[in-house]
C-alpha positions, 0 to 999 in steps of 0.5 A: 770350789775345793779347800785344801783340809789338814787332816790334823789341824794346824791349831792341833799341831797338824803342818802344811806338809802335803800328806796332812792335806786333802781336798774336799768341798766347802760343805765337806771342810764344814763337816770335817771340823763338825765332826772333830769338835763333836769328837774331841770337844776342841772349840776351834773345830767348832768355830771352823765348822761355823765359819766355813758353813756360812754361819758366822762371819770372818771377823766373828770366828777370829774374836772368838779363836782369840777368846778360846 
């Protein structure tokens, strides 16, 4: 199965615009947002990284986007 990513997340300001969109992998969509939250430190990463890699539920990554 393959996600579509933005390469500049829609919560950094990213669009839906096809340039700004890659496929990738499940794991690989998880390491992406891991990697941008160890580099920019943004919760959102994090909490996408936890979500897409099986750590967290749905409902449980929207409470905490909200919180943040």
């Amino acid at each position: 199965m393959k996600h579509k990513h933005h390469i500049i997340p829609r919560h950094a300001g990213g669009s839906d615009d096809p340039s700004n969109l890659i496929e990738v992998t499940i794991q690989e969509h998880a390491e992406l947002h891991f990697s941008r939250y160890l580099r920019y430190g943004d919760w959102n990463d994090y909490i996408a990284s936890m979500a897409l890699s099986g750590q967290i539920e749905h409902a449980e990554a929207t409470r905490e986007a909200a919180r943040h």
